[in-house]
C-alpha positions in Angstrom: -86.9 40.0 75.9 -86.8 40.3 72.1 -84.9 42.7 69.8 -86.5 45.0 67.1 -87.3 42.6 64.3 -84.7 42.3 61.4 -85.5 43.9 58.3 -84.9 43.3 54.7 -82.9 46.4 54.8 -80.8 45.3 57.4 -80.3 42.1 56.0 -79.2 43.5 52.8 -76.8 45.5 54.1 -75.4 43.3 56.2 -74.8 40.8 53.7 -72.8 43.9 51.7 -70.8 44.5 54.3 -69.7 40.7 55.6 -69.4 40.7 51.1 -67.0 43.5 51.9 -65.3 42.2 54.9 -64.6 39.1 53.0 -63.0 41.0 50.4 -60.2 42.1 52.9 -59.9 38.8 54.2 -59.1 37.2 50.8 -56.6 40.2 50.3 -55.2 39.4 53.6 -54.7 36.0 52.7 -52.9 36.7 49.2 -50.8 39.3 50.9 -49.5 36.5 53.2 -48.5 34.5 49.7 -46.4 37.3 49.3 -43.6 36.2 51.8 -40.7 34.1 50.7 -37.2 34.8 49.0 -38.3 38.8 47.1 -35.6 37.6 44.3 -37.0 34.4 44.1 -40.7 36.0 43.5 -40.5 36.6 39.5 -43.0 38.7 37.4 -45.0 35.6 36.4 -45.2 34.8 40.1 -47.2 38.0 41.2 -49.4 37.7 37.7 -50.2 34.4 39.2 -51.1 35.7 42.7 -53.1 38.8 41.4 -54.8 36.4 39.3 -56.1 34.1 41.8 -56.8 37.1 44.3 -59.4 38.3 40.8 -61.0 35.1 40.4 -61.7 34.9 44.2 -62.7 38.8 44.1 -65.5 38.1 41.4 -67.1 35.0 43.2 -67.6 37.1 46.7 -69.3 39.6 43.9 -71.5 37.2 41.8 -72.4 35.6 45.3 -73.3 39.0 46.8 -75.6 40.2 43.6 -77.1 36.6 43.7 -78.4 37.2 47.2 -78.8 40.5 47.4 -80.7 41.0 44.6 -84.1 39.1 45.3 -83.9 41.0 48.6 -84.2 44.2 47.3 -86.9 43.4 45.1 -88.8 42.2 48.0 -87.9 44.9 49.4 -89.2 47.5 46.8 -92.4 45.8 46.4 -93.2 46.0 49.8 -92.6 49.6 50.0 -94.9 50.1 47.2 -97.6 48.0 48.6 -97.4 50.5 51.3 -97.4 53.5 49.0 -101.0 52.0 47.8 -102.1 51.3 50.6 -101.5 54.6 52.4 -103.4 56.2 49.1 -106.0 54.0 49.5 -106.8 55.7 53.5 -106.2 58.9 52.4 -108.2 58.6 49.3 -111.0 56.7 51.7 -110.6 59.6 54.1 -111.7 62.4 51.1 -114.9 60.5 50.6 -113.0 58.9 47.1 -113.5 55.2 47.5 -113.8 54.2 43.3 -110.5 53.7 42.0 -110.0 53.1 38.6 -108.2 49.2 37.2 -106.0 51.6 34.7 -103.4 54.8 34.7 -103.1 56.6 31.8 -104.6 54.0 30.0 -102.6 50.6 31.0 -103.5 48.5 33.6 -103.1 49.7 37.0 -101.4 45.8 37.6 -99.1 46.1 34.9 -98.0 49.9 35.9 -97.3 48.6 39.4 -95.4 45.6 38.1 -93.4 47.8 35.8 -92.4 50.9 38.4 -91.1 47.9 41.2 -89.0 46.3 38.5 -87.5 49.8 37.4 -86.7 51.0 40.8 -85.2 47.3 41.8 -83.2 46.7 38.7 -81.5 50.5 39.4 -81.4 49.9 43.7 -79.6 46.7 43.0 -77.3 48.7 40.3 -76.2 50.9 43.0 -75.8 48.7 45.8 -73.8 45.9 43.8 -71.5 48.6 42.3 -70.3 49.6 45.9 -68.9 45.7 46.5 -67.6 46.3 42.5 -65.9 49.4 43.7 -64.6 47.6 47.3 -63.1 45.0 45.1 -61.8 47.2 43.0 -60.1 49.0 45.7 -58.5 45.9 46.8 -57.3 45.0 43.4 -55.3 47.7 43.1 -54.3 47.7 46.7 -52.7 44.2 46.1 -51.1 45.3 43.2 -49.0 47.6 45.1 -48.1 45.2 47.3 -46.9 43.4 44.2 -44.8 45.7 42.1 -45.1 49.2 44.3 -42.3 50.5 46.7 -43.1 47.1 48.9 -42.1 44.8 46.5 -38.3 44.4 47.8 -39.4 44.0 51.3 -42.6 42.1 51.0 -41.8 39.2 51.7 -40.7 39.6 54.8 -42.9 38.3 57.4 -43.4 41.4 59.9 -44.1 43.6 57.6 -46.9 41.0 56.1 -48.8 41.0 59.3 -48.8 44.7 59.7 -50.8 44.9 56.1 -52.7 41.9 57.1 -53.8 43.0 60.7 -54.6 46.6 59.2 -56.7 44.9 56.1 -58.9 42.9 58.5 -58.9 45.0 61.6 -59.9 47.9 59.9 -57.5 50.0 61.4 -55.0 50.7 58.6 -54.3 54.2 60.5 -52.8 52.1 63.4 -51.1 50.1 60.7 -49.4 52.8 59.1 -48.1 53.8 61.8 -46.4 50.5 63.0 -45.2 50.6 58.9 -43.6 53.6 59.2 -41.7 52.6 62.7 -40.2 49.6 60.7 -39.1 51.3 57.5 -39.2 54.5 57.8 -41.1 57.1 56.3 -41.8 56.7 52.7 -43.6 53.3 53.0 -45.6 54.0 49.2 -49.0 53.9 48.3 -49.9 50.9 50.5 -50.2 52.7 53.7 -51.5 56.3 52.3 -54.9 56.5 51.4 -55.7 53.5 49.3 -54.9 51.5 52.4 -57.1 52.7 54.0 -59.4 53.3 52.4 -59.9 49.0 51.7 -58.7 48.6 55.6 -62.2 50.5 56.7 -64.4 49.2 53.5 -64.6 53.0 52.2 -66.0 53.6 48.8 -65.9 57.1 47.3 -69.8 57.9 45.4 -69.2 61.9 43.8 -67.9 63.5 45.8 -68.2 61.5 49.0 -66.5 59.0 50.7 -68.4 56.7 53.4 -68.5 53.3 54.3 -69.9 50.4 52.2 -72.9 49.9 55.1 -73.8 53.4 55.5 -73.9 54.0 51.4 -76.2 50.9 51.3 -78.7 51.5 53.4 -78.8 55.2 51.9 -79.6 54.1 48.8 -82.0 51.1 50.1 -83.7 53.6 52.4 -84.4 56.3 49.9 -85.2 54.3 47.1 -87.6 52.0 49.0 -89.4 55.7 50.0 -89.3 56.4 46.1 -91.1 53.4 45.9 -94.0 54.2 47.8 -94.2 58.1 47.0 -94.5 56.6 43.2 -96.9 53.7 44.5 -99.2 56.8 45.9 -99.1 59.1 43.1 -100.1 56.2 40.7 -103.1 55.2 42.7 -104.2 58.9 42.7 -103.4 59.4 39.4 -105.7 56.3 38.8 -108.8 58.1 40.0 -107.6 61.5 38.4 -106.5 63.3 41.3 -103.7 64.9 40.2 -102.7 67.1 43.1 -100.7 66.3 46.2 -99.9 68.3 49.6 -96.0 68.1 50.6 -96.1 67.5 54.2 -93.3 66.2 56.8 -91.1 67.3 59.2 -89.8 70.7 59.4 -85.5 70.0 58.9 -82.0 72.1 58.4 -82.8 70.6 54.9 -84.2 72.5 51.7 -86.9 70.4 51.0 -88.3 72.2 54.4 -89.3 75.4 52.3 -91.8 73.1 50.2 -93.5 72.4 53.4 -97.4 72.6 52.8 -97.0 73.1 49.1 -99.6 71.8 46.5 -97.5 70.3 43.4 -99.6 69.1 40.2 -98.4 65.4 40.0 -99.1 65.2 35.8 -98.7 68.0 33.6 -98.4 71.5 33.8 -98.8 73.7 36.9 -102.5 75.5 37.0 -104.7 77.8 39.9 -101.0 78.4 41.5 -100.0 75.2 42.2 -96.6 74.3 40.7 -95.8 71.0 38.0 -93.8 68.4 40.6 -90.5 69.0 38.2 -90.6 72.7 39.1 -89.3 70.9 42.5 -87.1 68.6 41.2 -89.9 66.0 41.6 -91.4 64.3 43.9 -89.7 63.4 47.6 -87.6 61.8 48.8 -85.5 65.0 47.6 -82.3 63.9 49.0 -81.0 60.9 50.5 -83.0 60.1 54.0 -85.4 62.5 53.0 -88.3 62.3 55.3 -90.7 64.5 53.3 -93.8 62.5 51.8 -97.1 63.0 49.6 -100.5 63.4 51.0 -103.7 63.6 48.7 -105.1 66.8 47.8 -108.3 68.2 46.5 -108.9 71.7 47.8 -112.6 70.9 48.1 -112.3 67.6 49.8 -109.5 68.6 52.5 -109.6 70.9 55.6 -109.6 74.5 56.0 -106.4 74.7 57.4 -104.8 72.4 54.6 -105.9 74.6 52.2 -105.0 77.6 53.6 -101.6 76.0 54.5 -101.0 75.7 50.8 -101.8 78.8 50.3 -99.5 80.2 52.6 -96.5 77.4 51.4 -97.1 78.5 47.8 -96.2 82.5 48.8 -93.4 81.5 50.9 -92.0 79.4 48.1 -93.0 82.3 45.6 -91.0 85.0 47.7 -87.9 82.6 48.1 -88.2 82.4 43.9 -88.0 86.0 43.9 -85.4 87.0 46.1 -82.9 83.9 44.4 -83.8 85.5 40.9 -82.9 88.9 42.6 -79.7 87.7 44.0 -78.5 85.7 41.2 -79.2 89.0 38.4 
């Protein structure tokens, strides 16, 4: 019996993560470099090590952006192919069935072309910046093995495998703890929370701290939907239907109160129907946002879809009033 097929996504992040778990392997490895005679180990000897651990550092990374990359553009321009042709079926299914070569003008080819590239070239910015930031981490984190409150007892070869078995375990917590058992309390920055922070391949984005895998397929997941909610609203737009019905699943979230609302895609709101920035844009409005577009012409769609944006647009209105009220 097969599996559920493999996806681009999960390839992706799995190659970020084994990227990241490499990372603590090659930090394991240059921690172990650290053992010998501590007054034999000069300052020109840990520039040496921290050097080597750099240049191996930046060839996991250029590897990782070399594969990676081609796979999220694949990935992008399927999700826009998508986009289309869900617009296409819902366009069909409103009796619209010309569709126009251009968008505003330029050709329709050359607009798709250009909105995959964009969202690509800034998915692949994020996801290569979490291995940047991992390495980063471990940088650092070796560093402090170097010249930090280790330094004197380094070298010796228990406390070595303690760092080394927390680094590629990821279970620094457990590591700590055996630290602390065989010097004592104040073991230094090692074991606090930049150890463990490399230990269990946790990168910090804002305010948030979450693992390299579960960042990257965040940000591969929502920006693949951005993909198609753009590839939709340019196929619309193509035909000059500006208009689009928010529809979805009802969530905890915000984006729930904008749930059968009517947003004008281009240019200013009209006949009580709000511009898309009044919203903050179009969805995905937050990361695994499962809110999408569906087209909308109030003479072309159901009874009930019209009256459901009628009724979205006073709920939304009534929300916008008591928030001003609140916030006077």
């Amino acid at each position: 019996m097969h599996g559920a097929p493999v996806t681009v996504e999960d390839t992706i992040v799995g190659m970020l993560d084994a990227a990241a778990q490499d990372v603590n392997v090659k930090l394991a490895e240059a921690t172990r470099k650290l053992e010998g005679d501590p007054e034999a180990r000069g300052p020109e000897f840990m520039r040496n090590r921290q050097a080597e651990l750099a240049s191996q550092l930046e060839r996991i990374r250029e590897k990782v952006t070399n594969q990676a990359n081609p796979l999220i553009l694949s990935a992008n321009d399927s999700a826009y192919k998508a986009g289309l042709a869900t617009s296409e079926k819902q366009l069909r299914a409103m009796g619209i069935k010309e569709a126009s070569d251009t968008v505003g003008g330029i050709s329709f080819n050359l607009v798709n072309e250009r909105t995959i590239e964009a969202i690509a070239r800034d998915t692949a910015a994020r996801v290569n910046s979490a291995t940047g930031t991992h390495i980063d981490n471990a940088r650092k984190l070796f560093h402090s093995f170097s010249e930090g409150p280790l330094s004197g007892i380094a070298g010796e070869t228990a406390t070595n495998n303690i760092l080394v078995r927390g680094i590629i375990s990821g279970d620094p917590v457990q590591a700590t703890r055996e630290l602390r058992e065989l010097i004592g309390e104040n073991i230094g920055v090692e074991a606090g929370e930049g150890y463990r922070k490399v230990g269990n391949k946790i990168i910090e984005v804002g305010n948030a701290k979450m693992s390299i895998r579960h960042y990257a397929t965040t940000v591969i997941r929502t920006r693949t939907r951005e993909a198609t909610t753009q590839a939709q609203m340019n196929r619309q737009l193509s035909v000059g239907l500006d208009l689009a019905q928010i529809t979805g699943l009802r969530s905890e979230n915000f984006c729930s109160d904008y749930l059968g609302m009517v947003v004008v895609l281009r240019g200013p709101g009209r006949d009580g129907y709000l511009e898309i920035a009044e919203i903050g844009g179009p969805p995905p409005f937050h990361p695994n946002c499962s809110k999408v577009l569906s087209a909308f012409h109030p003479d072309l769609v159901s009874a009930e879809r019209v009256e459901r944006a009628k009724s979205a647009a006073e709920h939304f209105e009534r929300l916008r009033t008591e928030n001003a009220r609140k916030a006077a």
